[in-house]
Structures are given as C-alpha cells and as structure tokens.
C-alpha positions, 0 to 999 in steps of 0.5 A, spaced: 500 500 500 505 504 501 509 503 494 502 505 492 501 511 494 509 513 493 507 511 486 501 515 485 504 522 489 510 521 483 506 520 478 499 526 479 506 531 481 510 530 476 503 530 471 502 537 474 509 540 476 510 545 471 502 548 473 504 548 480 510 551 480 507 556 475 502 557 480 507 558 486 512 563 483 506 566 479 502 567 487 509 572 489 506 577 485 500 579 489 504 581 495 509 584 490 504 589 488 501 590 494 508 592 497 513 594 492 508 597 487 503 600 491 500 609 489 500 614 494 494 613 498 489 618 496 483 621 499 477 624 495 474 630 499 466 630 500 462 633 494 459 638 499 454 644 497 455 650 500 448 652 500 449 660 502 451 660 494 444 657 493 441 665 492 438 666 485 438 658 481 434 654 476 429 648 479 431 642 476 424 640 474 426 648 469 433 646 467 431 639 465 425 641 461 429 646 457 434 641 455 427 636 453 429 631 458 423 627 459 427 621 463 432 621 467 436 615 473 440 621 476 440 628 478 445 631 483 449 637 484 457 637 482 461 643 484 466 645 477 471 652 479 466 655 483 459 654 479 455 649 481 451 644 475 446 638 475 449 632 473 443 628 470 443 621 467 439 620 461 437 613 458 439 613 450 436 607 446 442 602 449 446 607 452 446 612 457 449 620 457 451 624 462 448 632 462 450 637 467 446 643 467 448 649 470 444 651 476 446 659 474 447 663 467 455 662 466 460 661 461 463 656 464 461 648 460 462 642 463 462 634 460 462 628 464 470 627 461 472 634 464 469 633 469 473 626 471 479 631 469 477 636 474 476 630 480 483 627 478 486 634 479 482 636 485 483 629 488 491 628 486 494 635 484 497 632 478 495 634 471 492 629 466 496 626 460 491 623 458 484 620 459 479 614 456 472 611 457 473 605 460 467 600 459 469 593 460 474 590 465 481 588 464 487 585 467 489 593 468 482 594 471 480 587 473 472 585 475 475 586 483 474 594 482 466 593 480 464 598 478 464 601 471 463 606 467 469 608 469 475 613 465 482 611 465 486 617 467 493 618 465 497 623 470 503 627 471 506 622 476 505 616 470 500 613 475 493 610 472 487 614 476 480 610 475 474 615 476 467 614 477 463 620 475 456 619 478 458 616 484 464 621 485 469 616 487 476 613 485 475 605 484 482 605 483 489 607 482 495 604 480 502 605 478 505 602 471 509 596 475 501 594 479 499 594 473 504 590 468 504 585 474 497 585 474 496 583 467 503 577 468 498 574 475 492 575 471 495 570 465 500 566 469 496 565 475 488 565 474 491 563 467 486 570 463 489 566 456 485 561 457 477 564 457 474 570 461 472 569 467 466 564 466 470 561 460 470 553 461 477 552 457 479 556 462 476 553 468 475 546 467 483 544 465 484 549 472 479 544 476 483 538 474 489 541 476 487 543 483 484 536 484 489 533 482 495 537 487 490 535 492 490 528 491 497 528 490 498 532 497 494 527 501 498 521 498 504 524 500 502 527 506 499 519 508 506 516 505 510 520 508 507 520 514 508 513 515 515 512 513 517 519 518 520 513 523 525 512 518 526 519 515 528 522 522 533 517 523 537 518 517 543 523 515 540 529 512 540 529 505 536 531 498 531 525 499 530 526 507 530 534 506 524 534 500 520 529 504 521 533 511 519 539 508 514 536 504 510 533 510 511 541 513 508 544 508 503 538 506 497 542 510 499 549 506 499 545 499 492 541 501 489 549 503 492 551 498 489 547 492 482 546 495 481 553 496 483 553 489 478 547 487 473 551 491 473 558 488 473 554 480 467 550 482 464 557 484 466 560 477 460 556 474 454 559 477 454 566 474 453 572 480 448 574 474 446 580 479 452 584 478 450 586 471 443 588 473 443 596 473 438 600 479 434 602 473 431 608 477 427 611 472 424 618 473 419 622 469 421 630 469 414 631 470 413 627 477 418 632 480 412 634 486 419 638 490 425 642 489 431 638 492 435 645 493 430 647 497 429 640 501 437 640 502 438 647 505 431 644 510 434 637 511 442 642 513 445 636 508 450 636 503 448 633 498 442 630 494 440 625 489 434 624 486 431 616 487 424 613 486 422 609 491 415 606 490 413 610 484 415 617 488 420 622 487 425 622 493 431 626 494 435 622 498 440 626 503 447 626 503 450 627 509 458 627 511 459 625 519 465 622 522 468 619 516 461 616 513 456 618 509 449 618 512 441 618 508 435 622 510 429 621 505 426 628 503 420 631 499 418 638 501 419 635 508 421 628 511 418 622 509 417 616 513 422 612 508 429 610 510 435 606 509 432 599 509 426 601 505 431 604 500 434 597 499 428 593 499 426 598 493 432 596 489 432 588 492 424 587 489 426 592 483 432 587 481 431 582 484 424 581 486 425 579 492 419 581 497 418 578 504 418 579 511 425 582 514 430 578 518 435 583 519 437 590 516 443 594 518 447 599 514 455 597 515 460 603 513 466 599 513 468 592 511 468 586 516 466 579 517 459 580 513 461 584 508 468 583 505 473 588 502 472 584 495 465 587 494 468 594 494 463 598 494 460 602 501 456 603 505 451 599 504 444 596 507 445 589 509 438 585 509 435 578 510 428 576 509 424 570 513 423 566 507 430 564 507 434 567 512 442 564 511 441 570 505 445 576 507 443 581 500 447 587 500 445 594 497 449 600 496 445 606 498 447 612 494 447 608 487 443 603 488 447 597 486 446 590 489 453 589 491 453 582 495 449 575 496 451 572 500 448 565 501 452 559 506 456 557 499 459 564 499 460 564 505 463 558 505 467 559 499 469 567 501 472 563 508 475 558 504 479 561 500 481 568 504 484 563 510 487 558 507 489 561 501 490 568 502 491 566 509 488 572 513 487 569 519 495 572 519 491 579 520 492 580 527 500 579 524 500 585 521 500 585 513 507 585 511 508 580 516 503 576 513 506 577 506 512 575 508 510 567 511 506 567 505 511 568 500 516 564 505 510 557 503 510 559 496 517 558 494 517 552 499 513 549 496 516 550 488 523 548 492 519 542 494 516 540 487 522 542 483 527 538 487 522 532 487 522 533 480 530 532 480 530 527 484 525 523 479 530 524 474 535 523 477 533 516 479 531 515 472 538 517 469 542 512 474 537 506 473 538 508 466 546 507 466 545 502 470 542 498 466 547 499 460 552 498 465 548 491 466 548 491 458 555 492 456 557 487 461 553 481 460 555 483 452 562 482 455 560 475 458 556 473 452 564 475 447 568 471 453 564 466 452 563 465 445 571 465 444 571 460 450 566 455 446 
C-alpha cells in the first residue's frame, strides 16, 4: 500500500509540476504589488454644497425641461471652479449620457470627461496626460474594482487614476509596475489566456489541476507520514530534506489547492446580479419638490434624486465622522429610510419581497461584508423566507453589491484563510506577506527538487542498466571465444 501511494504522489506531481510551480512563483506577485508597487494613498474630499451660494438658481424640474429631458436615473449637484451644475443621467436607446446643467447663467461648460479631469486634479494635484472611457474590465482594471463606467486617467506622476463620475469616487489607482504585474498574475496565475472569467477552457483544465495537487498532497502527506520513523533517523540529505519539508508544508499545499478547487467550482454559477443596473427611472414631470430647497431644510450636503415606490425622493447626503449618512426628503421628511431604500432596489432587481430578518447599514468592511465587494456603505438585509441570505445594497447608487448565501460564505472563508491566509491579520500585513511568500517558494523548492530527484533516479537506473548491458555483452564475447 505504501509503494502505492509513493507511486501515485510521483506520478499526479510530476503530471502537474510545471502548473504548480507556475502557480507558486506566479502567487509572489500579489504581495509584490501590494508592497513594492503600491500609489500614494489618496483621499477624495466630500462633494459638499455650500448652500449660502444657493441665492438666485434654476429648479431642476426648469433646467431639465429646457434641455427636453423627459427621463432621467440621476440628478445631483457637482461643484466645477466655483459654479455649481446638475449632473443628470439620461437613458439613450442602449446607452446612457451624462448632462450637467448649470444651476446659474455662466460661461463656464462642463462634460462628464472634464469633469473626471477636474476630480483627478482636485483629488491628486497632478495634471492629466491623458484620459479614456473605460467600459469593460481588464487585467489593468480587473472585475475586483466593480464598478464601471469608469475613465482611465493618465497623470503627471505616470500613475493610472480610475474615476467614477456619478458616484464621485476613485475605484482605483495604480502605478505602471501594479499594473504590468497585474496583467503577468492575471495570465500566469488565474491563467486570463485561457477564457474570461466564466470561460470553461479556462476553468475546467484549472479544476483538474487543483484536484489533482490535492490528491497528490494527501498521498504524500499519508506516505510520508508513515515512513517519518525512518526519515528522522537518517543523515540529512536531498531525499530526507524534500520529504521533511514536504510533510511541513503538506497542510499549506492541501489549503492551498482546495481553496483553489473551491473558488473554480464557484466560477460556474454566474453572480448574474452584478450586471443588473438600479434602473431608477424618473419622469421630469413627477418632480412634486425642489431638492435645493429640501437640502438647505434637511442642513445636508448633498442630494440625489431616487424613486422609491413610484415617488420622487431626494435622498440626503450627509458627511459625519468619516461616513456618509441618508435622510429621505420631499418638501419635508418622509417616513422612508435606509432599509426601505434597499428593499426598493432588492424587489426592483431582484424581486425579492418578504418579511425582514435583519437590516443594518455597515460603513466599513468586516466579517459580513468583505473588502472584495468594494463598494460602501451599504444596507445589509435578510428576509424570513430564507434567512442564511445576507443581500447587500449600496445606498447612494443603488447597486446590489453582495449575496451572500452559506456557499459564499463558505467559499469567501475558504479561500481568504487558507489561501490568502488572513487569519495572519492580527500579524500585521507585511508580516503576513512575508510567511506567505516564505510557503510559496517552499513549496516550488519542494516540487522542483522532487522533480530532480525523479530524474535523477531515472538517469542512474538508466546507466545502470547499460552498465548491466555492456557487461553481460562482455560475458556473452568471453564466452563465445571460450566455446
């Protein structure tokens, strides 16, 4: 049994060493960027209405009739040198514009590019060298940043700043080397060559892989176990030294290699909720208020205009204590909140309707809500019908932004502990980082002298038996002469 499964480790490993090695060394490049091609941080300020600038302006429900907008999905204001607009969203055949309607007769014109150059300017105090739309992920702007549209914009320092207009944010910001490293991580380690994300020339060849370095593991890990009396007691050499090392890191590769298996089978069911859009569509003549009005009587921020119901809401921005926070207006406060934003949007989208199980708005990320899912604040809420369903809606766009469910769950533990290891957290980041790049060239070391000692082996019994050839031919001569 024991020459069994040394027999089948040899075999699965060698079938999948050059895989995995890719795999290991290919791993190096996330702390990598995290640590050695990491941007500035940059901080966005608040889009904050100075309402004692709010004399003499036009209603929205004015500007957009003169600009024949019958519909719309956003209204809010922006700030643009000194001039305040509406920036309005409008529905176009298949796709969407973006209006910003000044609020007073000036001079100054805004669109949504000059805008986002505005923002990257004011937010990094770097000029732009250039500017695109970005539509469509890639491994520059990977699927992990979430939100699209976005414009890619090229600054002075060189570094790539992604900015999302209508939420007024930065989903991004990366230097050249993150994002030359991230293309190389995207193609060696979730191998983007092969397929897109759901692709299963990509997935199905990756799943073989993972299941069959588990296997491989568990038979090493079995075998070894078995044969460590005798390990221990030998002189150190090539063949003792990738055995121990083999039986230490035997647990880093089997949660390695089912949380990889895990994550692939989790690529076959599409998360068809993240290309579902709030849709909040508003007809210019249901505006019954005025939502400059209603933000110098709530004392707010800022407003955006949102459809809850079929009524016309302006929803409330407020900035305390680093966190955004909501009230819902018409000419005075209604009796709408967070919670019945977010039902909205779930039986919009989703048409999910229920009793409630649990709501709560969450302002960072945490336990229940990761940093993988990007977007804050959100309300989290779960219904009686199935309550192990943890839906999560962002409040001031109105994109679903997670379902959790027990598998997700499962998987997002699955793979954040024992393949990105956080429970190294309390460690520090660097320290974490540090061990996981310690394990990944262990485990390459371990595979490659596996592979040589194979070969090795191979070669001498090769020589041996030539050896063994040439002299039974000696043999067979000296006895023909004899005869």
């Amino acid at each position: 049994m024991l020459k069994i499964l040394l027999a089948w480790h040899r075999r699965l490993a060698l079938l999948c060493v050059i895989p995995f090695v890719i795999w290991a060394l290919s791993g190096l490049l996330h702390p990598a960027m995290s640590h050695f091609a990491k941007a500035p941080h940059i901080k966005p300020d608040p889009i904050k209405v100075e309402l004692n600038r709010m004399h003499n302006y036009t209603h929205l429900k004015d500007a957009l009739k003169q600009q024949d907008i019958h519909h719309f999905s956003h209204a809010s204001l922006v700030e643009f040198k000194g001039n305040y607009f509406y920036q309005v969203q409008q529905q176009i055949d298949d796709g969407t514009t973006v209006h910003y309607l000044p609020l007073s007769a000036t001079n100054v014109s805004l669109n949504d590019v000059v805008y986002a150059h505005y923002l990257a300017t004011q937010w990094s105090n770097h000029n732009v060298i250039k500017s695109e739309l970005v539509t469509q992920f890639s491994s520059a702007y990977p699927e992990i940043n979430r939100v699209l549209p976005v414009y890619k914009l090229r600054m002075s320092s060189a570094n790539n700043i992604y900015i999302d207009t209508l939420g007024k944010r930065i989903t991004a910001h990366n230097t050249p080397l993150r994002e030359s490293l991230s293309f190389w991580f995207k193609q060696l380690h979730t191998w983007q060559f092969a397929g897109d994300r759901h692709s299963l020339w990509r997935i199905i060849p990756m799943l073989i892989i993972s299941i069959t370095l588990f296997v491989m593991a568990v038979f090493g890990l079995l075998a070894y176990s078995v044969l460590w009396p005798r390990i221990k007691t030998k002189q150190l050499n090539k063949r003792s030294l990738h055995r121990v090392s083999g039986l230490v890191l035997s647990l880093c590769m089997l949660g390695f290699a089912s949380s990889s298996a895990h994550i692939l089978i989790d690529k076959f069911f599409l998360q068809e909720f993240r290309n579902l859009a709030p849709g909040n569509q508003i007809a210019t003549d249901a505006i019954n208020h005025d939502p400059v009005k209603t933000l110098a009587a709530a004392n707010g921020h800022n407003f955006q205009l949102v459809n809850i119901s079929g009524q016309v809401i302006s929803q409330i921005v407020s900035y305390k204590n680093k966190s955004m926070h909501f009230a819902y207006w018409q000419s005075n406060q209604t009796q709408y909140d967070d919670k019945t934003f977010a039902q909205n949007a779930l039986r919009n989208q989703l048409n999910i309707t229920g009793a409630l199980t649990h709501s709560e708005k969450i302002d960072k990320f945490g336990p229940t809500y990761g940093f993988i899912n990007k977007r804050l604040p959100v309300q989290q809420l779960s219904f009686e019908q199935s309550p192990e369903v943890r839906y999560s809606v962002e409040l001031h766009t109105g994109y679903i932004a997670a379902v959790d469910d027990t598998w997700q769950n499962a998987r997002s533990w699955h793979f954040g502990y024992l393949h990105k290891y956080h429970f190294l957290n309390p460690l520090g980041k660097s320290i974490r980082d540090s061990i996981i790049t310690l394990i990944c060239l262990g485990l390459a070391f371990i595979a490659l002298l596996g592979t040589s000692l194979y070969f090795s082996r191979l070669l001498r019994q090769r020589r041996a038996k030539i050896h063994r050839n040439l002299q039974n031919n000696e043999i067979l001569e000296i006895t023909k002469e004899q005869a």
